[in-house]
C-alpha positions as a Markdown table, in Angstrom:
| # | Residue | x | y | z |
|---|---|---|---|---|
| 1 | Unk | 0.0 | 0.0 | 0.0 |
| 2 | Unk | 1.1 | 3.4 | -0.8 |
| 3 | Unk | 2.6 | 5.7 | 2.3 |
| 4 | Unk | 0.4 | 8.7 | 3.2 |
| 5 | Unk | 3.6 | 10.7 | 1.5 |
| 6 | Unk | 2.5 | 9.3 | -2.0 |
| 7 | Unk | -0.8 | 10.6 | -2.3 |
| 8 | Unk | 0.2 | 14.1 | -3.3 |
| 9 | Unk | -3.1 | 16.7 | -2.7 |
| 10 | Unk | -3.8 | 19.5 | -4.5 |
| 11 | Unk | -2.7 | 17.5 | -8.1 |
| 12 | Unk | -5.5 | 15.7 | -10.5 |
| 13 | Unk | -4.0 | 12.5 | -11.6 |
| 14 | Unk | -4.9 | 9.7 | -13.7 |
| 15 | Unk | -6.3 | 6.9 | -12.1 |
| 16 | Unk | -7.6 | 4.3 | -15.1 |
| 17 | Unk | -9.9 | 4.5 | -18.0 |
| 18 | Unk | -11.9 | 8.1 | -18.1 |
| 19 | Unk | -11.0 | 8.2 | -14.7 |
| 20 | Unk | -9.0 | 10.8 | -12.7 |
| 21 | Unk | -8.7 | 11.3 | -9.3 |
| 22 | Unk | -8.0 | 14.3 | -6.6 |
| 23 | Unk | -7.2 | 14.0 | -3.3 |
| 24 | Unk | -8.6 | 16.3 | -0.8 |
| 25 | Unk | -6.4 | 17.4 | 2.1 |
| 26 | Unk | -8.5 | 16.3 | 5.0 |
| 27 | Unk | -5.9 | 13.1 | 6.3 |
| 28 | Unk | -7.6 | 11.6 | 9.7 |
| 29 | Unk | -6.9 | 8.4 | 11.5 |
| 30 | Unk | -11.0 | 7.6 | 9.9 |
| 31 | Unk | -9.9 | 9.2 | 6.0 |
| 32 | Unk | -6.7 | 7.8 | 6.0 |
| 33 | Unk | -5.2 | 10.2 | 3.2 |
| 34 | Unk | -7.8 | 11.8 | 2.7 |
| 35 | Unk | -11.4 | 12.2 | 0.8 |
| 36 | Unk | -10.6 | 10.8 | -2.8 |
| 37 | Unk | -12.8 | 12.5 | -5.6 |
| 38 | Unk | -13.0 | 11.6 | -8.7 |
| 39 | Unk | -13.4 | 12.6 | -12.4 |
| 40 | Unk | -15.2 | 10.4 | -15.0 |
| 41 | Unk | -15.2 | 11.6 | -18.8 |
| 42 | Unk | -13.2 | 14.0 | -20.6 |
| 43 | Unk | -14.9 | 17.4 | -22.1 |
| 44 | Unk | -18.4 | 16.4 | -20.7 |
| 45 | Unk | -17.5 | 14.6 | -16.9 |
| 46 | Unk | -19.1 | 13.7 | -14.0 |
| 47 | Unk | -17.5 | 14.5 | -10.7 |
| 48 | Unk | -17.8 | 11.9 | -7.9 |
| 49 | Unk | -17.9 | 12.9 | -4.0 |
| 50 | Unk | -16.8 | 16.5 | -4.4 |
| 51 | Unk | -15.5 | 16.4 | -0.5 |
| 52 | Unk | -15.7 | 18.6 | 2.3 |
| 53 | Unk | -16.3 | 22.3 | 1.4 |
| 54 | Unk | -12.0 | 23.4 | 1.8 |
| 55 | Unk | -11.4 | 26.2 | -0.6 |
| 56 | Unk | -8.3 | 24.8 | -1.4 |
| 57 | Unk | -9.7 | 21.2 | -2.9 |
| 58 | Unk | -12.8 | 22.8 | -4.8 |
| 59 | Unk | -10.3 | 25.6 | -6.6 |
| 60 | Unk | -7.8 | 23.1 | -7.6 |
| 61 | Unk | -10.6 | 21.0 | -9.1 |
| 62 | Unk | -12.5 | 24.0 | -11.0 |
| 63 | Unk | -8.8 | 24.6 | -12.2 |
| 64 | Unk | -8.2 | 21.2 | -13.6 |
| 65 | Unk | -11.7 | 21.4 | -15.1 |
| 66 | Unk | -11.2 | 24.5 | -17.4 |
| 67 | Unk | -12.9 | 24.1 | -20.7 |
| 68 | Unk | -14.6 | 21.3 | -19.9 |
| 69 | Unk | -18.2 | 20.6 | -18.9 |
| 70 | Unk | -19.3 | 19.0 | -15.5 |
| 71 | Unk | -22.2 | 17.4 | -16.6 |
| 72 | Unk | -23.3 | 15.8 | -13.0 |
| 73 | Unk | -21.6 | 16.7 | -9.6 |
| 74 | Unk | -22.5 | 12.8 | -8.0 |
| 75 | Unk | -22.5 | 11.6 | -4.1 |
| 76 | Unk | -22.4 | 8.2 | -2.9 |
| 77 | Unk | -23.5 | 9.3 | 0.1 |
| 78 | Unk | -23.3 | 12.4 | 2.9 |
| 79 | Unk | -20.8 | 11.9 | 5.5 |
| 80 | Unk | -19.7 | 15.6 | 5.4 |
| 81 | Unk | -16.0 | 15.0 | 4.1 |
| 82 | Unk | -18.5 | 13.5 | 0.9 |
| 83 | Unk | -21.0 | 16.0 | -0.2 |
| 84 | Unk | -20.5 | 19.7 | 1.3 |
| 85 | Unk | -18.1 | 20.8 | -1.6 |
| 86 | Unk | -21.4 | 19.7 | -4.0 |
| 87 | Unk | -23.0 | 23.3 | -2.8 |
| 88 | Unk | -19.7 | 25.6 | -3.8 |
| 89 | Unk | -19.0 | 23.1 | -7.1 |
| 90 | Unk | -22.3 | 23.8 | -8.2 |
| 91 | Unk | -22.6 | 27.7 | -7.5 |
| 92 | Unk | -19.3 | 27.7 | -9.4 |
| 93 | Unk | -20.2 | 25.7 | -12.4 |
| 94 | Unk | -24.3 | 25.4 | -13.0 |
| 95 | Unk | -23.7 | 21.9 | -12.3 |
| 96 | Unk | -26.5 | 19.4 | -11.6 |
| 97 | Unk | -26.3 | 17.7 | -7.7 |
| 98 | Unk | -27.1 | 14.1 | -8.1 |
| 99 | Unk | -26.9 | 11.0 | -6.8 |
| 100 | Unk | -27.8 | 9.4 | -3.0 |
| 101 | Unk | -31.0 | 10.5 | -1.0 |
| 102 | Unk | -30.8 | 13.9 | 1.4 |
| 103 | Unk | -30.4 | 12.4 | 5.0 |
| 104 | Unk | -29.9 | 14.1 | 7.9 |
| 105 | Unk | -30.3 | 12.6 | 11.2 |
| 106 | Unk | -29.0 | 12.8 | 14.6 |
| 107 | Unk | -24.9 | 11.3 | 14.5 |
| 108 | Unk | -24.5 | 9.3 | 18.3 |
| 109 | Unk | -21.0 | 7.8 | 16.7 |
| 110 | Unk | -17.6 | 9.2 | 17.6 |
| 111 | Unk | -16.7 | 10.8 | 13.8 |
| 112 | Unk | -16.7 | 14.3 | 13.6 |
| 113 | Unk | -16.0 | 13.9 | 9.4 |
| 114 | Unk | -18.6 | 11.4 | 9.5 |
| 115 | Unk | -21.3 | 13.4 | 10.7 |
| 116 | Unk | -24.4 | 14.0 | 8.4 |
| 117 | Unk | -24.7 | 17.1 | 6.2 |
| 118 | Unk | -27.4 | 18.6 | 6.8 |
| 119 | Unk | -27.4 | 20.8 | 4.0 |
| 120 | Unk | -27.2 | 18.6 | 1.3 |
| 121 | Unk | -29.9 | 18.7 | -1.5 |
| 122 | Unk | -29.7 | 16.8 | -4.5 |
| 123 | Unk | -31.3 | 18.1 | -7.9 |
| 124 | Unk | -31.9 | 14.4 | -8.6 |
| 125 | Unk | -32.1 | 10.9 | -6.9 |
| 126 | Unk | -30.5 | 8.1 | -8.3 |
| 127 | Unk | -32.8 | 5.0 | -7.6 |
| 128 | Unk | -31.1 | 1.8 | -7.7 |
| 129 | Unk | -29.9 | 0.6 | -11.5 |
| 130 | Unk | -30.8 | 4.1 | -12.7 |
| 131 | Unk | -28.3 | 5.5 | -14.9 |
| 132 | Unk | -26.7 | 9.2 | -15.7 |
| 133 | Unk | -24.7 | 9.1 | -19.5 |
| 134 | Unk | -21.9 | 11.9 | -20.6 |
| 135 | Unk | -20.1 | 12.0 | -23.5 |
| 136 | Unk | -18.5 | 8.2 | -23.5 |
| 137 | Unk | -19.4 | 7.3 | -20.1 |
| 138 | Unk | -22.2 | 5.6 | -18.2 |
| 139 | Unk | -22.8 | 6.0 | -15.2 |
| 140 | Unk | -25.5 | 3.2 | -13.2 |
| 141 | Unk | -26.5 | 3.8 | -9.1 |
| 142 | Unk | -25.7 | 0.2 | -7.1 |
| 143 | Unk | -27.6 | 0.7 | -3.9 |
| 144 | Unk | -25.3 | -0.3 | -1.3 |
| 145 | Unk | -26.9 | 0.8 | 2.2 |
| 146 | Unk | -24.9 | -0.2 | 5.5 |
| 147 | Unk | -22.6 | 2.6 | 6.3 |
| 148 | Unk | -25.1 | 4.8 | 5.5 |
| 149 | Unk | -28.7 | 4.3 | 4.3 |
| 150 | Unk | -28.3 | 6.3 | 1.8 |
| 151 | Unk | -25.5 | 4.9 | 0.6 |
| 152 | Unk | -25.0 | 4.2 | -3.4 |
| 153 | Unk | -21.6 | 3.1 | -5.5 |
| 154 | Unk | -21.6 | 4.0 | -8.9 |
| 155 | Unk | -20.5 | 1.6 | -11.9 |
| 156 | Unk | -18.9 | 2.7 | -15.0 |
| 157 | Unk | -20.7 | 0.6 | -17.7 |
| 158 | Unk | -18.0 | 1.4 | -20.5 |
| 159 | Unk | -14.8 | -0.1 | -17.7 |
| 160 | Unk | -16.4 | -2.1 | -15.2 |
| 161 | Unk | -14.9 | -0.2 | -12.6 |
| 162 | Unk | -16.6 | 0.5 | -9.6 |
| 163 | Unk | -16.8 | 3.9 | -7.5 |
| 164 | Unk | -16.9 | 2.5 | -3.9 |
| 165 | Unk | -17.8 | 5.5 | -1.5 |
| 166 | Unk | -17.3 | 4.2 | 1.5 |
| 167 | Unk | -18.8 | 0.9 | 1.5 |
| 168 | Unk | -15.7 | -0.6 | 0.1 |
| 169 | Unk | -12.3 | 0.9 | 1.4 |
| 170 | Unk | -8.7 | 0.3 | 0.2 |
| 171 | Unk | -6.7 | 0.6 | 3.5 |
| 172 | Unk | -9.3 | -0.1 | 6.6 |
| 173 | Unk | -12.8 | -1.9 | 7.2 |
| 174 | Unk | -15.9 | 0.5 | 7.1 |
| 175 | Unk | -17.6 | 1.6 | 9.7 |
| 176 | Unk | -21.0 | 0.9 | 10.7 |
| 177 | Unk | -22.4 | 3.0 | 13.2 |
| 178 | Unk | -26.1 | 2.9 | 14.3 |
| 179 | Unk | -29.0 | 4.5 | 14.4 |
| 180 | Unk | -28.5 | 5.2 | 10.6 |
| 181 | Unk | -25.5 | 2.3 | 9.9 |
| 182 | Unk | -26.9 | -1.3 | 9.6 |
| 183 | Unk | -25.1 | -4.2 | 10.0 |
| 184 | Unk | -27.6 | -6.2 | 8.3 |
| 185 | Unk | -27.6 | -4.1 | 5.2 |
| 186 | Unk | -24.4 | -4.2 | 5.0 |
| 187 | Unk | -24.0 | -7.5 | 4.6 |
| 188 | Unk | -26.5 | -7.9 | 2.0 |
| 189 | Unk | -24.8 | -5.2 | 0.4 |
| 190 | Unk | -21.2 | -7.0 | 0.1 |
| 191 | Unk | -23.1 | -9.9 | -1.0 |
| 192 | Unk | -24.6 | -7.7 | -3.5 |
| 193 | Unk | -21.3 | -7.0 | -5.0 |
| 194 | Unk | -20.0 | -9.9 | -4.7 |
| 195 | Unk | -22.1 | -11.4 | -7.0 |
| 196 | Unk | -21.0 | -8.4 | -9.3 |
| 197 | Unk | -18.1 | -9.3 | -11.8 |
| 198 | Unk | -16.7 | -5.4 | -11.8 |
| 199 | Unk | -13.2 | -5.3 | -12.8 |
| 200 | Unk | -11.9 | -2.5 | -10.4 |
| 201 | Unk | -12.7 | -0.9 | -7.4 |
| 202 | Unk | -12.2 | 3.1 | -7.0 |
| 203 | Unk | -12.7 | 3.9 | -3.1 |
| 204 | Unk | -13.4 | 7.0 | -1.4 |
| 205 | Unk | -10.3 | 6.7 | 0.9 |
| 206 | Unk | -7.5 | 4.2 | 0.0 |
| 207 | Unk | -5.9 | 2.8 | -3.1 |
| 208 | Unk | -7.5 | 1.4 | -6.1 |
| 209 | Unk | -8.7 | -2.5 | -5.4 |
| 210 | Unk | -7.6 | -4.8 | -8.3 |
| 211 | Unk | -9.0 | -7.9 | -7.3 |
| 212 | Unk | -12.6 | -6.7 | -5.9 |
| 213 | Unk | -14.1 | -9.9 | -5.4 |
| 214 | Unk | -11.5 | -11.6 | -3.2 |
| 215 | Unk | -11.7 | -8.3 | -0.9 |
| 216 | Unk | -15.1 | -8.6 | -0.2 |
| 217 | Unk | -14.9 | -12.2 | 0.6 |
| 218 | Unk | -12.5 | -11.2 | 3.0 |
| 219 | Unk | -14.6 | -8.3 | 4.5 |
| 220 | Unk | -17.3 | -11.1 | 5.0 |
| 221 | Unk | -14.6 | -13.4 | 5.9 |
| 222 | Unk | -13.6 | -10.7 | 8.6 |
| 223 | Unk | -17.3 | -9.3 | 9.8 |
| 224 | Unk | -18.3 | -13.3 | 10.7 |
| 225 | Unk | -15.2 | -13.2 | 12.6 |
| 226 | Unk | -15.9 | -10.4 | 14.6 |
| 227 | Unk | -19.4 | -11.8 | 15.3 |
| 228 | Unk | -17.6 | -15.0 | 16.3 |
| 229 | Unk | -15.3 | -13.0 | 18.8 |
| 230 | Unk | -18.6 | -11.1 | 20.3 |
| 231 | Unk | -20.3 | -14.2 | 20.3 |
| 232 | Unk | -17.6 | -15.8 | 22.7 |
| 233 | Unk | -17.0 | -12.7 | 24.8 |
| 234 | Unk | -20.9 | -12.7 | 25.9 |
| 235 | Unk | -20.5 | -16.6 | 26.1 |
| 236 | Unk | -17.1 | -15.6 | 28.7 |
| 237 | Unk | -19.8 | -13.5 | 30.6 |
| 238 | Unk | -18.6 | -10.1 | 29.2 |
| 239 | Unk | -21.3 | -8.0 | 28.0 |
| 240 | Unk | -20.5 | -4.7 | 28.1 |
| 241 | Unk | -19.3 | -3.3 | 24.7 |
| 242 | Unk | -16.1 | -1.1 | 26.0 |
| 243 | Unk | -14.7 | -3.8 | 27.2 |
| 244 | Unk | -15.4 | -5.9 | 24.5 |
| 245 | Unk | -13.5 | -3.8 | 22.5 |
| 246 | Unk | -10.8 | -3.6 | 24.9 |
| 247 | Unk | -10.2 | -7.4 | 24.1 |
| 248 | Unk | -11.1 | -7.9 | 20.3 |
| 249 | Unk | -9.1 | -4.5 | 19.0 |
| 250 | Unk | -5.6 | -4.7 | 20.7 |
| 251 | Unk | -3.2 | -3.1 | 19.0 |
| 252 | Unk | -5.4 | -0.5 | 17.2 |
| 253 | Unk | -5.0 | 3.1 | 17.7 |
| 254 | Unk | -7.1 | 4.0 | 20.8 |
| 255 | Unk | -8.6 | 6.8 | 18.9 |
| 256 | Unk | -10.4 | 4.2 | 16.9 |
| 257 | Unk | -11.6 | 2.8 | 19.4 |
| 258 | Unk | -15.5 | 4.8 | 20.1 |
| 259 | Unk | -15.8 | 4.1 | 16.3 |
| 260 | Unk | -15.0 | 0.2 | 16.7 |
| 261 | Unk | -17.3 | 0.3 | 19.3 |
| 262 | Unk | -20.2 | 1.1 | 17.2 |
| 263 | Unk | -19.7 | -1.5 | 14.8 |
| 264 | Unk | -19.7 | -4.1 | 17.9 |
| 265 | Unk | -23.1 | -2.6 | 18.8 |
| 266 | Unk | -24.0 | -2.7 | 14.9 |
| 267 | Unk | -23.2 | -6.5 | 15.1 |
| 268 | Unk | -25.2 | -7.1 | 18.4 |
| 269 | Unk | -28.1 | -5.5 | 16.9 |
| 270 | Unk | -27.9 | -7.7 | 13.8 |
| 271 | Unk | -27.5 | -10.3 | 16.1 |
| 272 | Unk | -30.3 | -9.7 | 18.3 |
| 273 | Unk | -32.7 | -9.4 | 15.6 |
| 274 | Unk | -31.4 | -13.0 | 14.6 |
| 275 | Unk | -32.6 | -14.0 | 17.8 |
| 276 | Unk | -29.0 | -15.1 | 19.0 |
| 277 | Unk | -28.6 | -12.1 | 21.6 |
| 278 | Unk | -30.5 | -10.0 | 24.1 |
| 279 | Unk | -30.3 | -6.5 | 25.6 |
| 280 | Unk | -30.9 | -5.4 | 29.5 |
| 281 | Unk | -29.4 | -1.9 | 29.6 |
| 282 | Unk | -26.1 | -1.7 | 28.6 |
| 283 | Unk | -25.8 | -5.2 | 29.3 |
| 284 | Unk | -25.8 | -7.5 | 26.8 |
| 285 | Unk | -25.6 | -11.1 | 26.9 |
| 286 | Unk | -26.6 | -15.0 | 25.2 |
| 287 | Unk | -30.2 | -15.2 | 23.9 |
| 288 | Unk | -31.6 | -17.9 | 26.7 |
């Protein structure tokens, strides 16, 4: 994997087929690099997840678009280092906002970036296998909810790649983070792709994904592991979700911690609504 030195901001670069990306300079321990977005097309393109609204990103983008036509400014979904630069990338160009539903509910996780925005309002909806065409590229919605409800990737018919958002990353697992994350969804959405025969994955934060498929078995590979782990910590007698975390992410950055926590209550839901756990409080344990 690339070091964080490698991904230069501030520079559109080629990433593949009619695709080019630009890297946003909001690095976190939760963006790793930072918020990728990227350009599909030449002359007439679509722009995928503008980012967060940093003057900085949006003016090198405008730059590296002069003379061309953005045809469709396009969120997978809106996190707030997704979709905010949609508003100033629109007023700029005259550009259509489309893509993923407007959702804006309360955030109880740990992620400031991953807070809603509450601004966002999208010209058009893409429903799911609904396409948006330019000038050489096709652009279909894959609804994908899990991190998000909202959530969509975006498959570029005329490559097979696939723009990820953040339900697939290159560097890290995704976070799912209740009310709004679903641990259920997201499984049936990496079972959805996996059934997909896409070439190449183009993620939100991270490097490109060659081999798509075998990553997503592995994410499902990992996510019945966790729920193995959880399931043997309430069988140990240990309910309580900090300390579950405690045991199952040693080594991790503590700061990651709150957020890993919120995937281990997005898995006991899941699991409770399989009838394998209960709640009492805070107190979870084994369904009697």
């Amino acid at each position: 994997m690339r070091s964080m030195e490698d991904w230069p901001t501030g520079i559109v670069e080629d990433a593949g087929l009619l695709v080019r990306r630009l890297l946003a300079p909001n690095p976190s321990p939760f963006t790793f690099s930072g918020t990728q977005t990227y350009i599909v097309g030449r002359g007439e393109v679509a722009v995928i997840d503008p980012g967060p609204d940093l003057p900085e990103h949006i003016e090198t983008l405008i730059g590296a678009l002069e003379g061309e036509r953005i045809a469709a400014i396009v969120c997978t979904h809106t996190h707030r280092d997704h979709s905010p630069a949609s508003r100033p990338l629109q007023a700029a160009t005259g550009a259509p906002i489309i893509g993923c539903a407007a959702l804006a509910i309360p955030d109880e996780g740990p992620r400031a970036d991953a807070a809603f925005d509450f601004d966002y309002v999208p010209d058009r909806v893409l429903g799911d296998g609904e396409t948006l065409r330019g000038d050489g590229w096709t652009l279909e919605a894959v609804a994908t909810p899990g991190h998000t409800s909202n959530h969509l990737c975006l498959a570029l018919r005329e490559t097979g790649a696939l723009f990820t958002g953040d339900h697939v990353m290159g560097w890290s697992t995704t976070v799912v983070s209740p009310p709004d994350g679903d641990m259920t969804a997201y499984m049936a959405s990496l079972d959805k792709l996996l059934a997909r025969d896409d070439a190449i994955y183009y993620p939100a934060h991270g490097p490109a994904v060659d081999h798509p498929r075998r990553l997503v078995r592995g994410l499902i590979g990992h996510r019945r592991q966790r729920e193995g782990q959880i399931l043997r910590r309430l069988k140990a007698g240990e309910g309580h979700i900090p300390a579950m975390v405690d045991q199952m992410y040693k080594g991790i950055d503590p700061r990651l911690h709150p957020a890993a926590g919120r995937s281990v209550l997005a898995h006991l839901i899941d699991l409770e609504a399989r009838g394998l756990v209960r709640q009492e409080g805070e107190l979870w344990s084994l369904a009697a």
